[in-house]
N, C-alpha and C positions, 0 to 999 in steps of 0.2 A: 540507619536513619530512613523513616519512610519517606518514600518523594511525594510532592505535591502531585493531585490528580492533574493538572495541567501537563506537567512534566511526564507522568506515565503514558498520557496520552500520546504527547510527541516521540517518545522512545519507543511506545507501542508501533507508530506509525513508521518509524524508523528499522522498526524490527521486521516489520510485513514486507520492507522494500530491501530487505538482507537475508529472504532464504533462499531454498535447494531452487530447481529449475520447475518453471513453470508450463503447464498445457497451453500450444501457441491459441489455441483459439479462445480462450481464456484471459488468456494475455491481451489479445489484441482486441479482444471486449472492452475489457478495463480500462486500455489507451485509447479507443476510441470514444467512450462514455463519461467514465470517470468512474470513481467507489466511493460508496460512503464505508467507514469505520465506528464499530460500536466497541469500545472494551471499558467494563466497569462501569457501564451505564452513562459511559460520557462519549459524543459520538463527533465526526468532523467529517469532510469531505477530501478527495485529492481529486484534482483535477490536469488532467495530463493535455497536451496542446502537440497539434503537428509539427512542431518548430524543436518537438525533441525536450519541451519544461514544464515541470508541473506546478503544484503550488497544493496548500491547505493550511489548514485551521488560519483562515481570512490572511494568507498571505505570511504567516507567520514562520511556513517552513516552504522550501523553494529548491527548485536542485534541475539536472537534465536527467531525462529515462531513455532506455531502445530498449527496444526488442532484440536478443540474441537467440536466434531457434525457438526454445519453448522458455524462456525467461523473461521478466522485468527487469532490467537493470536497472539503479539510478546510482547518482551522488548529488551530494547535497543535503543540507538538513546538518544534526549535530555528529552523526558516524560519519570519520574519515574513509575514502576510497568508494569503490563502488562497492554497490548491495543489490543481488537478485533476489529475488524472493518465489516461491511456488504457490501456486495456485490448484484446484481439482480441475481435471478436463471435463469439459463440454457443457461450462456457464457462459449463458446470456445475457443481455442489459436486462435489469428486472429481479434477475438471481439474487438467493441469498443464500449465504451457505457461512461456515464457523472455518476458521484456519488455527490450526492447534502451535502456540508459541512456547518457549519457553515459560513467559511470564502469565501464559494463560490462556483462555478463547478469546480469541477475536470474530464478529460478527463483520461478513463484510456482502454489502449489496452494490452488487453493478448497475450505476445511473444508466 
């Protein structure tokens, strides 16, 4: 059964915040700024907050993040436990660059 684009979107989003370990400066881009997400030509933002939470697609998906070493971690959203995800080293707010998923490209730009 295919999923609704809605629903790719959120899984995609959830898949980016569930891989290998990430480049800390990279990392700490992205928690400081925020991303936007493109996959499949439907795109959302996540925004991460010093208090450790983030939030996207208008609130719809919501969890806490850290930073562990060269990783994102989070939980929250619809995958149980926590999820890090990998990033390329040495992006800045502005970057844009592709992360290769299971389900595909993902375009992702640091606000």
């Amino acid at each position: 059964m295919e999923m609704p684009m809605r629903s790719q979107v959120l899984a995609m989003s959830l898949l980016l915040l569930a891989a290998t370990p990430a480049a800390a400066d990279t990392a700490q881009e992205i928690a400081a700024h925020g991303m936007s997400l493109t996959f499949q030509s439907a795109g959302f933002e996540l925004t991460f907050t010093p208090d450790g939470k983030f939030t996207g697609m208008n609130g719809q998906i919501n969890g806490t993040w850290r930073i562990d070493g060269d990783k994102v971690c989070s939980t929250g959203g619809i995958r149980p436990g926590e999820n890090c995800m990998a990033f390329p080293a040495d992006k800045k707010s502005g970057d844009t660059f592709e992360v290769s998923l299971p389900a595909g490209l993902v375009t992702v730009k640091i606000k």
